[in-house]
Every structure is written in structure tokens, then in C-alpha cells.
C-alpha positions in Angstrom: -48.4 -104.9 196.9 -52.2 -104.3 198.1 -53.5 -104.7 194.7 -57.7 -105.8 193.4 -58.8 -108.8 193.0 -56.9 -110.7 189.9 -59.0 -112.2 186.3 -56.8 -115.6 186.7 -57.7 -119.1 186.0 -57.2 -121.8 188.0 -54.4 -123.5 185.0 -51.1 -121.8 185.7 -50.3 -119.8 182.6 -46.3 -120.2 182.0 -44.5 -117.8 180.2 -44.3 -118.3 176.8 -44.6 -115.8 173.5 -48.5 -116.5 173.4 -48.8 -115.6 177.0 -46.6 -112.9 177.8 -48.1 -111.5 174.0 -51.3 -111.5 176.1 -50.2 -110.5 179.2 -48.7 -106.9 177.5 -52.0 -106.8 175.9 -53.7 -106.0 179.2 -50.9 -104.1 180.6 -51.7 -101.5 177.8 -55.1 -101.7 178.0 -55.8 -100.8 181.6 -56.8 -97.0 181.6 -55.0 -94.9 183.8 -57.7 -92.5 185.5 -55.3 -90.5 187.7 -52.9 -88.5 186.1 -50.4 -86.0 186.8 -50.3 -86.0 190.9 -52.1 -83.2 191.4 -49.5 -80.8 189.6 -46.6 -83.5 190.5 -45.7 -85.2 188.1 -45.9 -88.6 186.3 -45.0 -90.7 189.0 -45.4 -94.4 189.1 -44.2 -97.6 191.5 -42.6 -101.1 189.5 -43.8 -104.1 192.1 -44.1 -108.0 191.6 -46.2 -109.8 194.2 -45.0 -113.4 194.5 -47.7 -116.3 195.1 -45.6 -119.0 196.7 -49.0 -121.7 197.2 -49.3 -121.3 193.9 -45.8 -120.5 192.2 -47.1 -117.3 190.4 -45.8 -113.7 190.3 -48.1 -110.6 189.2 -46.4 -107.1 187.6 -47.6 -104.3 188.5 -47.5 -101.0 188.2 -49.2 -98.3 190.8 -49.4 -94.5 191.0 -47.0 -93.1 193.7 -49.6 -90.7 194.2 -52.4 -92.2 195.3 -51.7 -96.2 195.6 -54.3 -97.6 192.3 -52.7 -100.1 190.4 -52.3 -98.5 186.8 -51.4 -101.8 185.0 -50.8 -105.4 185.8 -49.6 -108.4 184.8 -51.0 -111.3 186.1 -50.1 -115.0 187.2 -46.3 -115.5 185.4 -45.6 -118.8 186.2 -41.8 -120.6 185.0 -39.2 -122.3 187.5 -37.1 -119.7 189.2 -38.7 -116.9 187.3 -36.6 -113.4 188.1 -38.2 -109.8 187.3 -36.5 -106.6 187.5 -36.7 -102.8 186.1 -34.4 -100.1 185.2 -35.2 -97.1 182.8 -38.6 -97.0 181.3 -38.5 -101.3 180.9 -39.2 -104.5 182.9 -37.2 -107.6 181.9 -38.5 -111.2 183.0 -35.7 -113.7 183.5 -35.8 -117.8 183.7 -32.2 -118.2 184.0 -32.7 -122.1 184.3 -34.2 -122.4 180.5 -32.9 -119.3 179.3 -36.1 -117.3 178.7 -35.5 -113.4 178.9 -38.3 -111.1 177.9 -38.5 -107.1 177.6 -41.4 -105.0 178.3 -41.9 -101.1 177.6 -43.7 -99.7 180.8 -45.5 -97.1 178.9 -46.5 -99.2 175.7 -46.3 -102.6 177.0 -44.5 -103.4 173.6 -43.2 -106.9 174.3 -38.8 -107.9 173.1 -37.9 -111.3 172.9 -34.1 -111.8 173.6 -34.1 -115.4 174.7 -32.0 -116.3 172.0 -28.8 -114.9 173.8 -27.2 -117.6 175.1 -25.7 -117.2 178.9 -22.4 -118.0 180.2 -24.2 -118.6 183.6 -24.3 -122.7 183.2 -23.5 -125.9 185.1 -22.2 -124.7 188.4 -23.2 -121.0 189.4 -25.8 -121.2 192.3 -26.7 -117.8 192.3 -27.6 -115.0 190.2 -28.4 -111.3 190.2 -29.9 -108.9 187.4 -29.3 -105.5 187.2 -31.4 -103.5 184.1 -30.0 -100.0 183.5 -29.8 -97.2 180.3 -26.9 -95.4 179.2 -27.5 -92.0 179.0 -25.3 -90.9 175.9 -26.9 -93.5 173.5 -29.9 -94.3 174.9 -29.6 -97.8 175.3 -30.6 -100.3 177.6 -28.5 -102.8 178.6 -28.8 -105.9 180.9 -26.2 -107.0 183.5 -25.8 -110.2 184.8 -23.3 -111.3 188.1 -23.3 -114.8 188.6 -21.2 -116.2 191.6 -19.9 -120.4 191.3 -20.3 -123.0 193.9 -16.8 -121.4 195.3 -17.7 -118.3 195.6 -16.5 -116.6 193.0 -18.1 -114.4 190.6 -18.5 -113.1 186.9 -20.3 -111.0 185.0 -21.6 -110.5 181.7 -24.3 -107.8 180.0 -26.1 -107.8 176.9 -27.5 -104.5 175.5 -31.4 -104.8 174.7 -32.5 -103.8 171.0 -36.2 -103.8 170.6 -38.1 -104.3 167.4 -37.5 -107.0 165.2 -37.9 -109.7 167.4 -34.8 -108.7 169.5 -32.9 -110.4 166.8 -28.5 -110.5 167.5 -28.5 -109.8 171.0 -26.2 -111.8 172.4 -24.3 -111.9 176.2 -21.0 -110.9 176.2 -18.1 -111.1 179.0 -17.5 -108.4 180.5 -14.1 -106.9 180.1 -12.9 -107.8 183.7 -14.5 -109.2 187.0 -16.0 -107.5 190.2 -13.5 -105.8 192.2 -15.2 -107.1 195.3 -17.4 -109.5 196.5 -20.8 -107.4 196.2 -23.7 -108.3 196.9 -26.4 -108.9 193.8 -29.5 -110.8 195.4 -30.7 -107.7 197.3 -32.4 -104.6 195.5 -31.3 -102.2 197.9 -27.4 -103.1 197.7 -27.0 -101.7 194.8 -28.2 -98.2 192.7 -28.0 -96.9 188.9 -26.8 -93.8 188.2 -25.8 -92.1 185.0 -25.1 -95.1 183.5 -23.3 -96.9 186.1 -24.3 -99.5 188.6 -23.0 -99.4 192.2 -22.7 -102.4 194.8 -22.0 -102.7 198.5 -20.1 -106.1 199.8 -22.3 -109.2 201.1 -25.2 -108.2 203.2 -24.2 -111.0 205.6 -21.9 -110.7 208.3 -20.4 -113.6 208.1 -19.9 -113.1 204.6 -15.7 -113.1 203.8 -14.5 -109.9 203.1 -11.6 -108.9 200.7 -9.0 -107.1 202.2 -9.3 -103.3 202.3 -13.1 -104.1 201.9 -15.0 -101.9 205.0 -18.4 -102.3 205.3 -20.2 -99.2 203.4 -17.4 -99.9 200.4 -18.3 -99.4 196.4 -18.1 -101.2 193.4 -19.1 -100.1 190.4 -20.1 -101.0 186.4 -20.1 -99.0 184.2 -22.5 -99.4 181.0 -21.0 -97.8 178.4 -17.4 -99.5 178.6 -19.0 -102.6 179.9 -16.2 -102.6 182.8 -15.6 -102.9 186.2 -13.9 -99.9 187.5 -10.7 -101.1 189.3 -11.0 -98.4 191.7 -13.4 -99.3 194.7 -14.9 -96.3 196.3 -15.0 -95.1 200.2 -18.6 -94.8 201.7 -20.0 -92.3 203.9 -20.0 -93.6 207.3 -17.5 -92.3 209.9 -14.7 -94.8 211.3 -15.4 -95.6 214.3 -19.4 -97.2 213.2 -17.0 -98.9 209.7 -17.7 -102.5 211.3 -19.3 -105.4 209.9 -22.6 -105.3 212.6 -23.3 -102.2 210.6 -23.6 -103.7 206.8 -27.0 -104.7 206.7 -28.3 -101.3 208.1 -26.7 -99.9 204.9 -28.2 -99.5 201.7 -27.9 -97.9 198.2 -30.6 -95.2 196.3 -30.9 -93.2 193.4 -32.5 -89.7 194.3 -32.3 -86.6 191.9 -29.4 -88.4 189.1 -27.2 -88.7 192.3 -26.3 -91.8 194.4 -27.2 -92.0 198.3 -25.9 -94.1 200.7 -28.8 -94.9 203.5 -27.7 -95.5 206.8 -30.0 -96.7 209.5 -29.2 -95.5 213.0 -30.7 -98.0 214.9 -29.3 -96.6 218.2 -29.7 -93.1 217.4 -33.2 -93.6 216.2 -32.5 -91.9 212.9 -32.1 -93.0 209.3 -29.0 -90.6 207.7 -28.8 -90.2 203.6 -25.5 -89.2 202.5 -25.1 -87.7 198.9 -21.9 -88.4 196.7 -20.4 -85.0 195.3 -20.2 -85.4 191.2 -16.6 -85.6 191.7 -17.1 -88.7 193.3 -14.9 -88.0 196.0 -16.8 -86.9 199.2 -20.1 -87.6 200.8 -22.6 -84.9 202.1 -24.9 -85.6 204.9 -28.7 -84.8 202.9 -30.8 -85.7 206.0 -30.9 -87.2 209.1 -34.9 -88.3 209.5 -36.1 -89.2 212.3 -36.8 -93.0 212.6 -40.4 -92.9 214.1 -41.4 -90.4 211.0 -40.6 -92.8 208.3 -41.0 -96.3 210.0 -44.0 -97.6 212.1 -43.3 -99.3 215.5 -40.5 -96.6 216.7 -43.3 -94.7 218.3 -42.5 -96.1 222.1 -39.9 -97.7 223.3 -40.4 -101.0 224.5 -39.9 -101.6 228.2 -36.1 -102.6 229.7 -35.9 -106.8 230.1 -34.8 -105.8 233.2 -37.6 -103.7 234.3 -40.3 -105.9 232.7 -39.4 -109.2 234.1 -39.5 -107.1 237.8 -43.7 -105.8 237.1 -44.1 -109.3 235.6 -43.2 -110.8 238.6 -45.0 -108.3 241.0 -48.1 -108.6 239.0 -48.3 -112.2 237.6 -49.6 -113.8 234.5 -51.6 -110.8 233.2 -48.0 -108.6 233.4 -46.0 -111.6 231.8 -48.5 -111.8 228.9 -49.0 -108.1 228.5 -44.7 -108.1 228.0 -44.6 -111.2 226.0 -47.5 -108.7 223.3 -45.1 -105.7 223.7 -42.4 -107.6 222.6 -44.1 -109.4 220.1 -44.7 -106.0 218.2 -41.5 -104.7 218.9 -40.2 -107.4 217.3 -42.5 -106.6 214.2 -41.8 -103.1 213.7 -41.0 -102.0 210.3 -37.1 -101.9 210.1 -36.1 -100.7 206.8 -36.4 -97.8 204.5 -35.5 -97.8 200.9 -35.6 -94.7 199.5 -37.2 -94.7 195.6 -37.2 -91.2 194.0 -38.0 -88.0 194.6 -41.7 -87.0 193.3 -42.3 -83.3 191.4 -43.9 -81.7 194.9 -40.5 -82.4 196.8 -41.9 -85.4 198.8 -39.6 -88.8 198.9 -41.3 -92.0 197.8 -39.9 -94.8 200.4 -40.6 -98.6 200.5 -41.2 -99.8 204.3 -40.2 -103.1 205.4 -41.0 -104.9 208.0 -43.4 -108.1 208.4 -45.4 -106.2 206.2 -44.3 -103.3 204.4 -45.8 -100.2 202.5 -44.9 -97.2 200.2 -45.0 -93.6 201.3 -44.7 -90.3 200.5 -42.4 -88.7 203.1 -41.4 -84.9 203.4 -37.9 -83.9 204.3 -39.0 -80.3 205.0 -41.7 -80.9 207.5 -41.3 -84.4 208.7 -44.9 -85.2 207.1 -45.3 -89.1 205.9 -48.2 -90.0 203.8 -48.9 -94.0 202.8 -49.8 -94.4 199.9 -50.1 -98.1 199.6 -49.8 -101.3 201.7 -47.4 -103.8 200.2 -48.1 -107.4 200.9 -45.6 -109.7 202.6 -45.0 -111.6 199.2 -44.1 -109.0 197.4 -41.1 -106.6 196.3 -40.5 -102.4 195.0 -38.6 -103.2 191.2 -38.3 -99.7 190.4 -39.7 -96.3 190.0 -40.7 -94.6 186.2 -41.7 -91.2 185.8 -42.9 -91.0 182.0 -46.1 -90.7 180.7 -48.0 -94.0 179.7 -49.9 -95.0 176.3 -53.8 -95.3 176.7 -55.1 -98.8 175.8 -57.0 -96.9 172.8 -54.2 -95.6 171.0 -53.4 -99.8 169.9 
């Protein structure tokens, strides 16, 4: 994300107690001067920025409302270093040494849970985190799906107990395995709702898929039981568009306590969100926005191949160049829109993703898209929280 200069030496600071201690320090201590959204609502956007030059990730947090950075944390540095959010907390993973650290957005209170030790060892080559809260107790708890040098995967969760260190917290197995292959490496795959965790299948095409596995189908975990539900779950997209071209333009949100399925409509130029019913059995269509409202670059269509290579021929180098630009920015349109929340005045916070990305505040009713915030090419949306947040003075 677009965010002000950083206070960072030149010394990599790695992430150990003393430094993330410090690190939580300024989190809290950072004064947030804009409150409230104009009448809104609390509203507030989870990003990490990752540094590749110099193998460092900042935290931050920004106000949905009008794009200042609220708090950061800056210059995290460990091998292989994982962030994510869920709730009102931001957990920091080094899966290779086993470091796992839990912040409170609001207080930047610091939990220390690296003691659990992780079944994820020796030959899993990937891993995916998923941080979520279960609404009848309150807790938070962690899951983790790890997939082995085969292909297979696991999973296993350990619920977070701040204070006290963090002491006991341990990973456990979970009581059976993913139902499907799902995807866990791509934020947008997969949604928390009520205390449940949903997946889509392998973002790749030429992922293998199980049988009875189409494209937009569901898997979910749920928290409380710590278990797979056997049952996968039909998505929302008729049967003739069901084919695997179409899993990538799929994704998975959270809007309003209810899970959406976004579908982008490349061809039809619109991006649909379909609603699951609380019975969990049908999908109603929410919207069908219009493309070039949400996403820049969708403005004009670019010229037919056919069309252009005939005027770049008539009209010579000056034709050919002006078709190779058009096609150059076709080409870096934005292309994705993951929806984050709805805000208090009714607008819809999305992340755009392109080359570049941004986050904006987009109104179903009128059409209306306001940006908020650029987000840099390095960097990532975590999450969304919508509580209040403690002023540095109160410590």
C-alpha cells in the first residue's frame, strides 16, 4: 500500500520478542486523527507491503475512509515470513523455525505462541494460514493446510489464548482432512463466516481435480468442531459457464455475516456477487456491476487484431507503435476485484488488482467509485476490522 516514508535502519531487524515488543509499541502509539468516517463507522484496511531488495515486510493499518495509514509496523524481516488477519488480530508466521506471534489490532498487545509445535515438517512444500473467531466463545483460533511433495494435504488449528505468555497452546490434528483439493495460497479463495472457513479448488487450470469437483465448488472448516464438513457445497454459477477456464475469475468474500461468491464476467463486462441463503442451499444474485465502474482500463475497448494490423499497415510505423501502446495498457488493466466489507454509509470497500492495484469505495446504488488509496505492487489487502482502536496515551 501507498504508505509515508518509513523510520527504518539500514540493519535488518528480524523478528524476535525484543523486536516485535517494539514494533507493537509503535503500532499503539501512532495517533489516529480521523475517526468515525464521517458518521460511517470505524472502518479500517489490514495490508503488508513486501520489500523483496531487501527481504522486509511492513504492517499496516489504513482508514478505509480516507487512505492515512493509522498504524504500522515496519521492516519484519525472518525467512519465509507469512502474515495474515482475521477478527480483531494479526498473526505473523515463520513456518521454517516455527515462530508464530499474535497482535491485537486495537491495542497492539503482543501473544507469543511459538511454543506450539507444528505437524507441518520435513516434506510439505506449501503452506496456507487461515486466522478466524468463533462466534459462540469468542475465541480465535488458527488454521493451518499444509499440502506434501505429492500433493496431498492436512490440516491442523490451534486456538490463540492471549495473556500469560500464550502459555499451552498447542497444534492439534484436525479431526479429518479437506474434502477437496482447495486452494490455500490465495486470499481471495477462501472467506470466514460465522465461524467457518470456506475454499474453492486450485486456482490453476491445470490443477487435478477430484471427481464431482466443478469449478465454483466449496469446502468448508468449521472452528468450533475443528472439522471438515464432509459435504462439499454447489456454487453459484450456472452450468453451462461450470468449466475450468472459469476458476480463476472466481473468488470468495465476506460481506454483511454472509458469504459471496464473485464472479468476473470478462465477456459480459460485468463482475456478478452471488449471496448464499442462511440455509446454505441456494445462491442469490446481489449485483451485477458493471466492470468499467469498479476496475480501471475497461473504459475502451481495444481495437480488433484484425482491424489494427489493416490501419498499421496503411499508415506505417507511427500506426504500428501507436497499437503496440494500446495493447500495452490493455494488457495492464486492472483485472480483479476482491470485495472487503461493507462500510456504515452502504458503500463496498474493494481491493483492485492489476499491475498496480488500489482500494475503493464503491456504491452499489449509484454506480459511484471513490479510491481511497493506491496499493503498491509489493503489497497485499490481509483483512478488514471495524472496532475502535486504543490511543497511544492510554499505555
Amino acid at each position: 500500500m501507498a504508505a509515508p516514508p518509513r523510520n527504518r535502519t539500514t540493519e535488518k531487524a528480524h523478528v524476535d520478542d525484543e523486536a516485535l515488543q517494539r514494533y507493537c509499541g509503535a503500532w499503539r502509539d501512532m495517533q489516529c486523527s480521523r475517526r468515525g468516517g464521517g458518521g460511517g463507522g470505524d472502518a479500517f484496511v489490514v495490508g503488508a507491503v513486501y520489500h523483496i531488495a531487501e527481504d522486509l515486510t511492513d504492517i499496516t493499518l489504513m482508514d478505509a475512509y480516507s487512505g492515512e495509514v493509522v498504524r504500522r509496523m515496519d521492516g519484519l524481516s525472518r525467512p519465509g515470513l507469512r502474515v495474515c488477519a482475521g477478527g480483531d488480530m494479526i498473526c505473523v508466521v515463520s513456518p521454517g523455525d516455527g515462530l508464530l506471534r499474535v497482535v491485537d489490532v486495537a491495542t497492539g498487545d503482543l501473544t507469543d505462541l511459538s511454543m506450539g509445535c507444528s505437524a507441518a515438517t520435513g516434506r510439505n512444500v506449501s503452506s496456507g494460514y487461515t486466522l478466524g473467531k468463533v462466534p459462540a466463545t469468542g475465541e480465535h483460533k488458527l488454521l493451518h493446510v499444509y499440502a506434501a511433495a505429492n500433493g496431498s494435504q492436512s490440516s491442523e488449528v490451534l486456538t490463540i489464548t492471549t495473556g500469560g505468555g500464550g502459555g499451552g497452546c498447542q497444534w492439534r490434528a484436525t479431526r479429518s482432512h479437506p474434502p477437496m483439493r482447495i486452494e490455500h495460497g490465495i486470499s481471495r479463495s477462501s472467506a470466514t463466516v460465522g465461524g467457518v472457513v470456506h475454499f474453492l479448488s486450485p486456482a490453476t487450470t491445470s490443477a487435478p481435480r477430484d471427481r464431482g469437483v466443478e469449478c465454483d465448488t466449496i469446502a468448508a472448516f468449521d472452528l468450533a468442531t475443528e472439522q471438515w464438513r464432509p459435504a462439499l457445497m454447489d456454487g453459484p454459477l450456472p452450468a453451462d459457464q461450470r468449466h475450468r477456464g472459469q476458476r480463476p475469475n472466481l473468488g470468495l468474500a465476506a460481506l454483511d455475516g454472509r458469504l459471496v461468491a464473485v464472479h468476473h464476467d470478462y465477456p459480459g463486462r460485468t463482475i456478478n456477487l452471488w449471496s448464499l441463503t442462511p440455509n446454505n442451499t441456494t445462491w442469490t444474485k446481489l449485483h451485477s456491476l458493471p466492470i468499467k465502474n469498479v476496475l480501471r482500463g475497461w473504459e475502451e475497448e481495444p481495437t480488433s487484431h484484425p482491424a489494427a494490423a489493416a490501419e498499421a499497415k496503411r499508415g506505417g510505423r507511427s500506426k504500428k507503435r501507436k497499437k503496440k501502446e494500446e495493447e500495452v495498457r490493455w494488457l495492464c488493466r486492472e483485472k480483479v476485484a476482491q470485495p472487503l466489507a461493507m462500510v456504515g454509509d452502504g458503500r463496498m470497500a474493494v481491493w483492485a488488482r492489476g499491475c498496480e492495484g488500489a482500494v475503493r469505495l464503491h456504491d452499489p446504488r449509484t454506480g459511484a467509485c471513490e479510491e481511497v488509496a493506491q496499493v503498491e505492487k509489493c503489497a497485499c489487502v490481509l483483512g478488514f476490522y471495524s472496532g475502535p482502536l486504543a490511543q497511544g496515551e492510554e499505555f
